[in-house]
N, C-alpha and C positions, 0 to 999 in steps of 0.2 A: 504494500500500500504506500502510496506516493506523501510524503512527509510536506514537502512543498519547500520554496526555495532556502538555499544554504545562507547561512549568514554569520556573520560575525560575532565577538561572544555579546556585543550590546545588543542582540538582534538587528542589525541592519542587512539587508540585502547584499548578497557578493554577489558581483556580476560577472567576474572571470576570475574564472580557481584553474587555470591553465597558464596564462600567460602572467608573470610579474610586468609591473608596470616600469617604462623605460624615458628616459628623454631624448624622444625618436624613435625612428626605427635602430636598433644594432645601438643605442644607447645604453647609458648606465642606468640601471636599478636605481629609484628613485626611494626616498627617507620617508615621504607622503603614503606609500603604500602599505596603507595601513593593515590588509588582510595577509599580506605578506609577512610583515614581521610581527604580528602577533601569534601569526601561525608556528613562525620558526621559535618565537619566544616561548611558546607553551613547549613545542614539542621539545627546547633545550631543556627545561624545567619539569618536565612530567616525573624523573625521576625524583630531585632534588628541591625539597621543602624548605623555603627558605621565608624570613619577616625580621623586618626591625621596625622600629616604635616610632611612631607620625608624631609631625609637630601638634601644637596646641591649638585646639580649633573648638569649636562651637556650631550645632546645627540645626532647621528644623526643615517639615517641611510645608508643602505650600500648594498655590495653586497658579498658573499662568492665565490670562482670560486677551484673548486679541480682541482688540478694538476698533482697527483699521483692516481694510480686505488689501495684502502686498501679495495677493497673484501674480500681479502684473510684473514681479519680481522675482519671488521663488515657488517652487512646487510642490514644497513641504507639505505632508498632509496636516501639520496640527498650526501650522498657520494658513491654513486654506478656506476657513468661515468666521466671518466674525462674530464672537461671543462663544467661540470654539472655547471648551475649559481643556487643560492639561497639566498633571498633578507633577510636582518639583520634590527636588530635596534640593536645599541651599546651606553649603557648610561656608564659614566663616573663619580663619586662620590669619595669624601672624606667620610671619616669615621667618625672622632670625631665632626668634624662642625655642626652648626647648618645652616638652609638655609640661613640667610645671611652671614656667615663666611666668611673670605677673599679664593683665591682659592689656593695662596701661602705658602702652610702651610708646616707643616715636617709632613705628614699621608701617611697612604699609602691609595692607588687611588682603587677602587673599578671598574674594568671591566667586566660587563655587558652586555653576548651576546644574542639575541634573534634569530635565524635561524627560519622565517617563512619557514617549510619544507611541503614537500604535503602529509607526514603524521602524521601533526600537529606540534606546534612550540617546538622547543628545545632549554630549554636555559643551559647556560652556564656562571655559576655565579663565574667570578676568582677577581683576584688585578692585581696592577702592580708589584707584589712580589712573588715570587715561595712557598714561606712560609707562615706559622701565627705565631700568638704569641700563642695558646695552640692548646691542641690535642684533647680535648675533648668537648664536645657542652652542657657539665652539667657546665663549666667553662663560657660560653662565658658573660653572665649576670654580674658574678663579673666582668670581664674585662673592659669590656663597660661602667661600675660601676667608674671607675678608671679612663677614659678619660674623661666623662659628670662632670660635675657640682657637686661639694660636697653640699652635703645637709644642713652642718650648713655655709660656706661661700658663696655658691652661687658661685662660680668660680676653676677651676682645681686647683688640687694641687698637687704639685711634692712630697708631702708626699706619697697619696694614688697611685698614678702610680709607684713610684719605691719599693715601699712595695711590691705590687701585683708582680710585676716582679721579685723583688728581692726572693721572696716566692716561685717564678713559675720560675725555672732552665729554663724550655724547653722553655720559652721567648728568652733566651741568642743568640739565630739562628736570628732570625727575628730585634730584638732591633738590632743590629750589624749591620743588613742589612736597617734598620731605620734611623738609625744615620748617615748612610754610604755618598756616594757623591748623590746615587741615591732616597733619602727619599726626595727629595722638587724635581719632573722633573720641566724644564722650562718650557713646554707644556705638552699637553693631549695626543698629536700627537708625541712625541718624548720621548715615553717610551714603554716599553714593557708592555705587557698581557701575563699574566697564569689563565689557569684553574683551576690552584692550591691542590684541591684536585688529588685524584685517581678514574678514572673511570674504566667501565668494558664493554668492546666492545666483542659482538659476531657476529660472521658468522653466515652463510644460513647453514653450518653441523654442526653448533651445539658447536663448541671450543670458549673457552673465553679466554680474552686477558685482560690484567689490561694495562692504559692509564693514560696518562699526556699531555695535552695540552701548548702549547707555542704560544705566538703570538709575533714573533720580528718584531719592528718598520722598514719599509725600508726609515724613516727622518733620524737616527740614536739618538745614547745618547745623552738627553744635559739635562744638570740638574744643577739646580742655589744654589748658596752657600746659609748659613744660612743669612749672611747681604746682598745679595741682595734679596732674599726672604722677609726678613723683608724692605725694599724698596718698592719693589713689591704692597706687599698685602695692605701695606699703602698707596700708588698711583694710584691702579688699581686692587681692589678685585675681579674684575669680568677678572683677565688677562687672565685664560684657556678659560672659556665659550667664550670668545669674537675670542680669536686665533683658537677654533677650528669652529666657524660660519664663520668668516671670510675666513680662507683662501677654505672651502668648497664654497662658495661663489666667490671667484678667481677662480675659478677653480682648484686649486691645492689641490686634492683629498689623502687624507692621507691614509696609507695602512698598512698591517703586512704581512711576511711571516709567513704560519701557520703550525707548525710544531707538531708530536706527539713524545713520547716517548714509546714503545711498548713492555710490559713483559709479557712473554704465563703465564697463567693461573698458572701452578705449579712451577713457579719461585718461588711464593711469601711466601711461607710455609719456606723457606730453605736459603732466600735471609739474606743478615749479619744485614741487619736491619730491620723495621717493614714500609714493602712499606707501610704502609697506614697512615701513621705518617704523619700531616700534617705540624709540624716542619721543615721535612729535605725533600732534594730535590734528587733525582736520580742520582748519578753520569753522565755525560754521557759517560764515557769509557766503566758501564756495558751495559746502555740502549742507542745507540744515538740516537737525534732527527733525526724525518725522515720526509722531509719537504711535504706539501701534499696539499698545496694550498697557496690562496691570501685573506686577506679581503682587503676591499677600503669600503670608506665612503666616500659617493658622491651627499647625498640631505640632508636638512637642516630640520626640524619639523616645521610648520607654525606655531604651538602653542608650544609653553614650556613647561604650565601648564599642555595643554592637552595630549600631546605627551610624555614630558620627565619626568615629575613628578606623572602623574596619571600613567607610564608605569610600570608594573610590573615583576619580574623573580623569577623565583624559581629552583632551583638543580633539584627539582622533577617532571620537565617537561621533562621526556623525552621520545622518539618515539623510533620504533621497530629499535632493536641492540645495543641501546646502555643504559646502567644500572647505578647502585650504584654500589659502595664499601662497605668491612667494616668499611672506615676511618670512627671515631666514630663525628669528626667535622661535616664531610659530615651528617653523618644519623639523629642527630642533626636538621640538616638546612634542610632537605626532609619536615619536619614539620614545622620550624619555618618560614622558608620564605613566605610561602604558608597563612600562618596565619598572618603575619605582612600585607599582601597588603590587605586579608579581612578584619582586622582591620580600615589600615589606608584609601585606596580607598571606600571598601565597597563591599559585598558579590560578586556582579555581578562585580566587576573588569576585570572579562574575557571579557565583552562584549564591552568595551571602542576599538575604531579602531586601535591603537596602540600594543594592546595586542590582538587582535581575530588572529586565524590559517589565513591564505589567501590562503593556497590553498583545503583547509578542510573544511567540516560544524562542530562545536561540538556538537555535539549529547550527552545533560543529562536527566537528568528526577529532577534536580534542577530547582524550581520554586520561584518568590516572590524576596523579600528582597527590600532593598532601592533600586532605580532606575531602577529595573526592566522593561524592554520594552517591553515584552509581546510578544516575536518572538515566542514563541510555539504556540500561538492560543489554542485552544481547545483541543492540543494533551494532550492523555494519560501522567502519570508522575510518572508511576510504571513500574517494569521490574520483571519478565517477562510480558508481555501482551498480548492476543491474537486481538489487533488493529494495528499490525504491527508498534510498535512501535521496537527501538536499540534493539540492542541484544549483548551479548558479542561472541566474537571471537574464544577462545579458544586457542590462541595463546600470549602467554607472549612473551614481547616487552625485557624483560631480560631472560640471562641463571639463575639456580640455584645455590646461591652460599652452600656449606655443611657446618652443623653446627652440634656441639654436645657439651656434658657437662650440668654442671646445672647450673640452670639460676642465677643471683648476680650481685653485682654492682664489675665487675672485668677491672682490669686494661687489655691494648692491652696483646697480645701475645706477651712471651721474646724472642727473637733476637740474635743472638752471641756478634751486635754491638750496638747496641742500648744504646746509651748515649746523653745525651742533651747539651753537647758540643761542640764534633768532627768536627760538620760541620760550626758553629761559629768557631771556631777554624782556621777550613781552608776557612773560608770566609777572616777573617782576614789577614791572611798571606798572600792571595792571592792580596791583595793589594798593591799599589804602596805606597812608604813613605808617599808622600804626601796626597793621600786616609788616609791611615792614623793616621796622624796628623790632620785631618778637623775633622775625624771621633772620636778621640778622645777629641777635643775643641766642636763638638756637645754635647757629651755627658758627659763631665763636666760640662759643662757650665747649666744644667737640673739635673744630682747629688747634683749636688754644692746648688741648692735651699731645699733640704730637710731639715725638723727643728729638726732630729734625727741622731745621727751618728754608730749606730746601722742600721738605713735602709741604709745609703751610704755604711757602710760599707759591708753589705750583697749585695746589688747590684755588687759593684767592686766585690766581689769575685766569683761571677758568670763570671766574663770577666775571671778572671785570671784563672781559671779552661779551662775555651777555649784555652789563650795562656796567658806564663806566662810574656811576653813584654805588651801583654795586658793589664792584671792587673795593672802588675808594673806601665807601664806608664799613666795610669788614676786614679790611687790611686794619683801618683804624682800629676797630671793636678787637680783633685778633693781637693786635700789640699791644694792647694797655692791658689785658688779660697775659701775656707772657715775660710782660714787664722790660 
């Protein structure tokens, strides 16, 4: 008896279990190919049980509701009617923390969506920042290198974080936005979500569309200085996890307007900068947001551990319409995310309730590994088979993006504007005095610890390239702190 089509462990659609996907014809095997290296990922690990312990997070889940009809965009089925519902999990994380870390720190917030869809889950792995600190995903390890724990002291050092930054220009966007009013929010609930990368939405004819996700808070902004943060996280480490059980539990259900950002396909060849730059953010004078629905979070996880910690996402879950980018952070993380939860959870990680499709079967022909439950029974575990086992589709869940050239370790495509300041620059200015002023005694105040005046000194100079009030007055604020 015929199972029906083969898919992925999120339940998505494979459309070709024969051919790896290539750049060209006789090209190289492509990073984006997600049923490929998930395939080869399980089969390395079927033997080999492996986990280590997730950073410090918080989650619930919720509900999606579209508001706008973007057919005309993508061919997604759960945004295909409006007033369509589709149920979420939304985990919330710190970055540099370890799981017990206090929750009031200056990181930026990790937003984490799950859309159980009824053709298999899609996630949507952004921050509460429009930005990062680099562009590219061969970068991310030293980064991460530079928040954790130095190796000969055992604890952060403002040596090794403003070296890397001061080294790495295209940080100067994001630091800026760091240090800003908005780097410590008060709650979980009272900040915004981005998708952050660039995605690629196609329609039922076939046109593709490059995308940016927004999720604005309807609590509004509220974000706590550096001294009451540092209160805070010494009185009450657990203050977000606790504010956002709690007021789900009152009934007062937290929500976002969920908005896109929409560029046709052949904008981005000609566009003044490199839209897939996960540094800089889209004007919105060229592209505006065009609002297109509601989340709400409105049930609570019985378990923590089981729920919020064992739950896992990945970029490269995604269902028919919608795709990748070239952003090189993004293509990076199509692999790496995917591969941190088999590590950490453990191969079958998709099978935890948390994380399974709910309105989909997943249909693989992955068998074994730690904790395996044995739902296949005695089905065949090869494709093609003639015992009517999955089958692919023949139908790619993305359009093709064109490539050419020979292959190398090449930096993005140049740009007319493409500079790693500009938009630091006008982040800045676009502040009030008093924004500021805070923003500058943040970031003194973490200069001012380095034990080199070679690395402070290169850090400021990355601000004063953005704006020259910048520079000026944190070179000032930074000397009279080092004395």
């Amino acid at each position: 008896m015929t199972q029906g089509p083969l898919t992925t462990e999120a339940g998505a659609p494979v459309a070709d279990n024969q051919n790896s996907e290539t750049a060209g014809v006789g090209g190289p095997v492509l990073v984006q190919d997600q049923a490929l290296l998930e395939k080869l990922a399980h089969f390395n690990r079927e033997r080999i049980p492996e986990r280590v312990v997730h950073a410090r997070g918080a989650g619930a889940y919720g509900t999606f509701t579209l508001t706008a009809d973007v057919t005309q965009y993508t061919r997604a089925a759960f945004l295909s009617e409006v007033g369509k519902e589709t149920e979420t999990f939304l985990r919330f994380s710190t970055v540099a923390g370890n799981l017990g870390s206090a929750d009031a720190v200056r990181d930026p917030r990790g937003f984490a969506l799950k859309f159980y869809t009824e053709e298999g889950n899609y996630d949507l792995v952004g921050n509460n920042t429009p930005v990062f600190f680099i562009k590219d995903a061969i970068k991310f390890p030293d980064f991460i290198h530079t928040q954790k724990r130095d190796p000969y002291t055992g604890s952060q050092e403002a040596d090794n974080v403003w070296d890397f930054w001061g080294l790495s220009p295209e940080s100067t966007h994001q630091v800026t936005w760091l240090f800003g009013d908005r780097g410590i929010p008060a709650t979980l609930r009272h900040m915004n979500g981005y998708g952050s990368h660039t995605y690629q939405w196609n329609n039922a004819n076939g046109e593709v569309f490059w995308v940016k996700y927004h999720f604005k808070t309807n609590q509004g902004i509220k974000n706590l200085t550096q001294a009451e943060a540092n209160l805070l996280a010494g009185e009450d480490p657990d203050s977000h996890q606790r504010d956002l059980r709690e007021s789900i539990e009152r009934g007062e259900f937290p929500s976002w307007t969920v908005q896109v950002q929409i560029m046709p396909a052949a904008d981005a060849a000609t566009y003044r900068f490199n839209p897939f730059d996960l540094t800089k953010v889209w004007p919105h004078e060229d592209y505006p947001p065009i609002e297109i629905g509601k989340l709400e979070l409105n049930r609570n996880p019985e378990n923590v551990f089981a729920e919020v910690e064992q739950s896992i996402f990945s970029p490269a879950h995604f269902v028919p319409g919608i795709g990748p980018s070239p952003d090189k952070m993004l293509q990076g993380r199509l692999f790496a995310y995917g591969d941190a939860h088999r590590y950490r959870v453990g191969i079958n990680a998709d099978h935890l309730p948390v994380n399974r499709p709910h309105a989909t079967e997943a249909r693989t022909n992955s068998r074994d590994g730690f904790l395996y439950d044995g739902r296949h029974q005695g089905a065949k575990n090869y494709e093609p088979n003639s015992f009517g086992g999955p089958f692919q589709t023949d139908k790619p869940l993305w359009s093709a993006t064109p490539v050419s050239g020979a292959t190398g370790n090449h930096e993005a495509p140049s740009h007319a504007e493409d500079n790693d300041f500009v938009q630091a620059g006008n982040l800045y200015r676009l502040m009030s005095e008093g924004e500021r002023s805070r923003l500058i005694e943040n970031l003194s105040g973490f200069i001012a610890k380095v034990s080199r005046d070679d690395i402070a000194e290169r850090a400021i100079n990355n601000f004063r390239q953005a704006d020259g009030d910048f520079g000026k007055r944190l070179e000032a604020a930074v000397q009279a702190l080092r004395g």
